[in-house]
N, C-alpha and C positions, 0 to 999 in steps of 0.2 A: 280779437276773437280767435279762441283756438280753429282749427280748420283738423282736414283730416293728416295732413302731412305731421301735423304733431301726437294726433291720438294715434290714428293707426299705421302712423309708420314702419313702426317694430310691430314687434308680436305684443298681443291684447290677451285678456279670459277668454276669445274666442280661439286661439290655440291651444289653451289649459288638456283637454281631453282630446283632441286632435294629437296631441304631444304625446300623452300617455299611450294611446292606440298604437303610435308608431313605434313606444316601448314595450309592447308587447307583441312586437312582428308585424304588424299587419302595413299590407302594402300601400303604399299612396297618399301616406298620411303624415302632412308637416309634422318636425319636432325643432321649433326654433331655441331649444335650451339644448339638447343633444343629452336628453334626457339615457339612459342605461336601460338595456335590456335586463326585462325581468321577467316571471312567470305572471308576477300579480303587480298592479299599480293602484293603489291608494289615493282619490283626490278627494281632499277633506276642505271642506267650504266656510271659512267661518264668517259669517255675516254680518257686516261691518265691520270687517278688522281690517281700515286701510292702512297703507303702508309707514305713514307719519304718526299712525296712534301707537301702531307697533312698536317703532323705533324708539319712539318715547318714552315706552313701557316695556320694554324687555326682559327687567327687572322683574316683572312681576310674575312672566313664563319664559324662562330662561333654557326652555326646553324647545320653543320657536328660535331662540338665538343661535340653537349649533345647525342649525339648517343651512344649505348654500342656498342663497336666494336672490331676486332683483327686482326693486319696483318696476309693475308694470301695468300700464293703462286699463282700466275694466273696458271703457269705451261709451257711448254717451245713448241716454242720458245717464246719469250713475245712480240706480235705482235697482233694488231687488230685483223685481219682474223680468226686468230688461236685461240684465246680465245675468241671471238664470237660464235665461234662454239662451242668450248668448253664449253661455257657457256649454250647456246641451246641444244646440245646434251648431258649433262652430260658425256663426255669422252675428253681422251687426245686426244692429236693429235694423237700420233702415229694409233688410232682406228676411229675417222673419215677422217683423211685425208686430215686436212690442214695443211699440214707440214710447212709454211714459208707466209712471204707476199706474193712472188712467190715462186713456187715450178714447177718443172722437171715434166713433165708426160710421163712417158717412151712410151706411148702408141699413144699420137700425137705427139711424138720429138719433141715437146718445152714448152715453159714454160707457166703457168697457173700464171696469174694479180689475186688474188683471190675476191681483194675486187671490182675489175672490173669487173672480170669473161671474162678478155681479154688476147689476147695472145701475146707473149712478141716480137715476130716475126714481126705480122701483123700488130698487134691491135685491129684485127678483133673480132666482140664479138665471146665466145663461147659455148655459153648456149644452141646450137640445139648437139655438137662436144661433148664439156665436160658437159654431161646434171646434173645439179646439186642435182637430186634427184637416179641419178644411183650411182654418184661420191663420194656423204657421204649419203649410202643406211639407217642409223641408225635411226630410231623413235627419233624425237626431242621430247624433256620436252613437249614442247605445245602439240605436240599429245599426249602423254601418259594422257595427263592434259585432254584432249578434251573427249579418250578412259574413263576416269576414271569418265566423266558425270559434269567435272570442265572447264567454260568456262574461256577461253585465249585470251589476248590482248597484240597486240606490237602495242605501238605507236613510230614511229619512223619518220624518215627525208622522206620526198613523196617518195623523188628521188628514196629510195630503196623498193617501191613497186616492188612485182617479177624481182629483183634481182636476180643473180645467190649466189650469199650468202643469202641472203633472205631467198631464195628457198632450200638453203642446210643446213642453221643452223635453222632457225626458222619459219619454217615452220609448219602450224595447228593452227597458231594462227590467230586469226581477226585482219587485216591490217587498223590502227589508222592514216593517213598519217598529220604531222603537219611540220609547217614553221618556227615556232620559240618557246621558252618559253613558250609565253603563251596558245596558242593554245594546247603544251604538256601538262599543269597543265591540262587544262579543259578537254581534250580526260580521260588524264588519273583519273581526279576525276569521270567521268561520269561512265568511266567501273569499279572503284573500287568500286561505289553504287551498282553497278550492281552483284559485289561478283567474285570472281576468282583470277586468276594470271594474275597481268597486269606487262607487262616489257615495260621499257622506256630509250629513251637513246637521250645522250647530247654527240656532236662532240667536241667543238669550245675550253673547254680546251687541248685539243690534240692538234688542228691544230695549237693554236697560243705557244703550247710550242715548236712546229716543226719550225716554224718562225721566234720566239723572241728569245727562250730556255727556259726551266722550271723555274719558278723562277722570269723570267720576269716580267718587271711591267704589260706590254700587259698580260702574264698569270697570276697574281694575279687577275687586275683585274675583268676577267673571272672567275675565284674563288668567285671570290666576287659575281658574277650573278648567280653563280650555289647554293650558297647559299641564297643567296635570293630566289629563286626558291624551294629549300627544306622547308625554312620556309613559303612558300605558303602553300605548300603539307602540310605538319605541320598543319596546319590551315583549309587547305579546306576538304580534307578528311573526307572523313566518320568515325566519331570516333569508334573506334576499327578495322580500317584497319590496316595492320602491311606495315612499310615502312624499305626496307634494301637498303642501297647503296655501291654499290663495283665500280670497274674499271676494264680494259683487261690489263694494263700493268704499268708500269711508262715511267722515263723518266731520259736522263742525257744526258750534252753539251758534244760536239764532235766538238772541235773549229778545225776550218780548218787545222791549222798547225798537227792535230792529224787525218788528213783523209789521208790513200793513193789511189791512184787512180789506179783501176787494167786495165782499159784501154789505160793508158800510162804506166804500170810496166810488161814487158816482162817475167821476172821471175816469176810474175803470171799467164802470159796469156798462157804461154808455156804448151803442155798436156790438156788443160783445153777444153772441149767441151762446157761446155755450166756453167752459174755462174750463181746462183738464190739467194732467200731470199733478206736479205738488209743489210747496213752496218754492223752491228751489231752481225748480224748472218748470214753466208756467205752459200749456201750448193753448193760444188764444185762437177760438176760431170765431171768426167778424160775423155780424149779420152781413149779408149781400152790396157791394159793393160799399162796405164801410170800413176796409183795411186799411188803406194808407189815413184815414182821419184817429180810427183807432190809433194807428203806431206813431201820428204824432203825441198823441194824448198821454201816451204811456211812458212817452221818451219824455216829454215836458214833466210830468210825474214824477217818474222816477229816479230818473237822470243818469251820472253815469254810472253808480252802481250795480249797471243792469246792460248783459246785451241783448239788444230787441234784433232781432231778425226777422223777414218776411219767409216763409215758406221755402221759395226760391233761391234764397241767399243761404236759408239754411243746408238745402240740397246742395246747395254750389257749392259749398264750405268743406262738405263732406262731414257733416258731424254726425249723420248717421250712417255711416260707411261712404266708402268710394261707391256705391250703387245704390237707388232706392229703388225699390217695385212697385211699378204702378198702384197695383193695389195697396200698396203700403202709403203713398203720398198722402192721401186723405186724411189719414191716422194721427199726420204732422199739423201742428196748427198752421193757421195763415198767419200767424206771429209766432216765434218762440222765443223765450224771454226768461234770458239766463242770468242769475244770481251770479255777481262780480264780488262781490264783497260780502259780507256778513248777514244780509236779509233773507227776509222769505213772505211772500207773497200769500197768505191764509184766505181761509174762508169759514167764519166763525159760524155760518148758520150751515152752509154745507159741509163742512170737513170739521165738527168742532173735534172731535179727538184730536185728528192730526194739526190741528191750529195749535194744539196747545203744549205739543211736544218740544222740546228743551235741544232735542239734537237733529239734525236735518240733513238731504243729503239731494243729490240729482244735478247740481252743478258742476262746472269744470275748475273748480280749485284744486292744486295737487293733495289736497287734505282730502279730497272725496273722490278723483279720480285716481291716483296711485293704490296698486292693490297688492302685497306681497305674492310672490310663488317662491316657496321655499322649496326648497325636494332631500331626499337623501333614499339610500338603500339601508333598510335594517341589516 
């Protein structure tokens, strides 16, 4: 089982904008790339584009290839939610607190949608319940950027204006709201004239590798639009702005004959109070003193394509940073139950969309945890 000596040994997406900050003067702030001073720093996010889908695809945006770049770890679980924040707040999960796509909050007995900020019960939103500036209390990059006298822009999809993840990973930044491509380019060339740290982000290869599967012609050709877009940026920018582009996660097929379904598998469902996260990374939290019968049941189950961890051993591992916060423990199952191989663990009557998607991610394969940072100065 990876531990933390493997993910976070080097620099993670929790230094991506820590990095950038530090190239733009401001004091106190790691740059483990040794990134160039600039007036303005560009970090563009494409989601889902690990480092193994890239490599393989080059061909198709050959304008990501003149980049200097190196894989490097996003950090666990490898999950949107979690390494957005991660990304904005410069920390692991384990320290702010988004442990999973869904995660447990002991404190309303159910489960937290993070990228929804809905509850897995109701669907009720919960941004007045779980208010997202109590729930990851940690100064985000853009504040410290904003404290430091460095103006901050996210240009981002409208829709997530004050978001409850908005609101908890990046939040301090001036909200840029765009609909497509190009409206991004131009948001974001306006604010890089302007000088500071501008972050930007692109969905649409994520969602059609979730659809098609990585790899797809549908996800190349999005490859192909994302790079056309870089070599705008390339172009339109204000010469000597610095441009770095990373992602939150990768990606890899989960063909159905490789899903089991724990809402028809009783040897799952036995013990089990409540099942978060997503295929890929499962966090089981047990009825009341029914852990270790659970974790053998799951281990005879599923076998070794799976690592099961207790809580405790996952803390001890370090898979959610070298530190977890008390508050944060809870959030962790009393099992977590990591995808080693090709599966994924669904839930046809609760997650039927996400049951039925073609591409999967939250595990520690280098296919899902390597994430490019490429960078360059226009």
């Amino acid at each position: 089982m990876p531990t933390a000596l493997d993910v976070y040994s080097g620099p993670t997406l929790a230094n991506v904008l820590p990095a950038a900050l530090a190239g733009l003067g401001a004091s106190g702030e790691h740059d483990p790339w040794g990134l160039p001073r600039c007036s303005a720093w560009v970090v563009l996010l494409v989601d889902g584009l690990g480092w193994n889908l890239l490599q393989d695809s080059l061909s198709e945006a050959p304008a990501l290839g003149e980049l200097t770049g190196v894989p490097t770890p996003a950090g666990f679980p490898t999950t949107t939610a979690t390494s957005l924040t991660t990304l904005g707040t410069g920390l692991p999960s384990g320290l702010h607190g988004v442990t999973g796509y869904r995660s447990f909050v002991p404190e309303i007995d159910d489960t937290v949608g993070w990228l929804s900020w809905r509850s897995g019960r109701s669907g009720n939103d919960l941004r007045e319940t779980v208010v997202p500036e109590r729930t990851q209390p940690h100064p985000t990059v853009f504040e410290r950027a904003v404290r430091a006298g460095i103006p901050a822009t996210a240009v981002l999809p409208a829709s997530f204006e004050g978001s409850g993840l908005t609101r908890a990973a990046l939040r301090g930044a001036r909200f840029a709201p765009r609909h497509a491509h190009g409206d991004m380019i131009a948001h974001t060339v306006v604010a890089a004239a302007e000088g500071g740290l501008v972050y930007c982000y692109i969905s649409e290869v994520d969602t059609l590798g979730h659809v098609y599967g990585p790899g797809s012609l549908a996800w190349r050709s999005e490859l192909a639009e994302v790079g056309a877009a870089v070599d705008v940026l390339l172009r339109e920018l204000p010469r000597g702005t610095g441009l770095l582009v990373t992602a939150d996660h990768g990606m890899v097929t989960v063909p159905e004959s490789a899903r089991i379904d724990a809402d028809h598998d009783d040897t799952l469902r036995s013990g089990v109070h409540t099942l978060a996260g997503e295929p890929r990374c499962r966090h089981v939290h047990t009825e009341p003193g029914r852990t270790d019968d659970v974790a053998a049941r799951w281990r005879d189950r599923l076998g070794d394509d799976w690592h099961i961890l207790t809580r405790a051993e996952a803390i001890a591992s370090g898979l959610f940073g070298p530190t977890v916060a008390p508050d944060v423990a809870g959030r962790i199952g009393d099992l977590v139950v990591v995808a080693r191989g090709g599966g994924g663990i669904v839930r046809s009557r609760a997650e039927p969309h996400l049951s039925e998607l073609v591409g999967q991610h939250g595990a520690l394969t280098d296919d899902e945890l390597a994430v490019p940072v490429l960078h360059t100065v226009t």
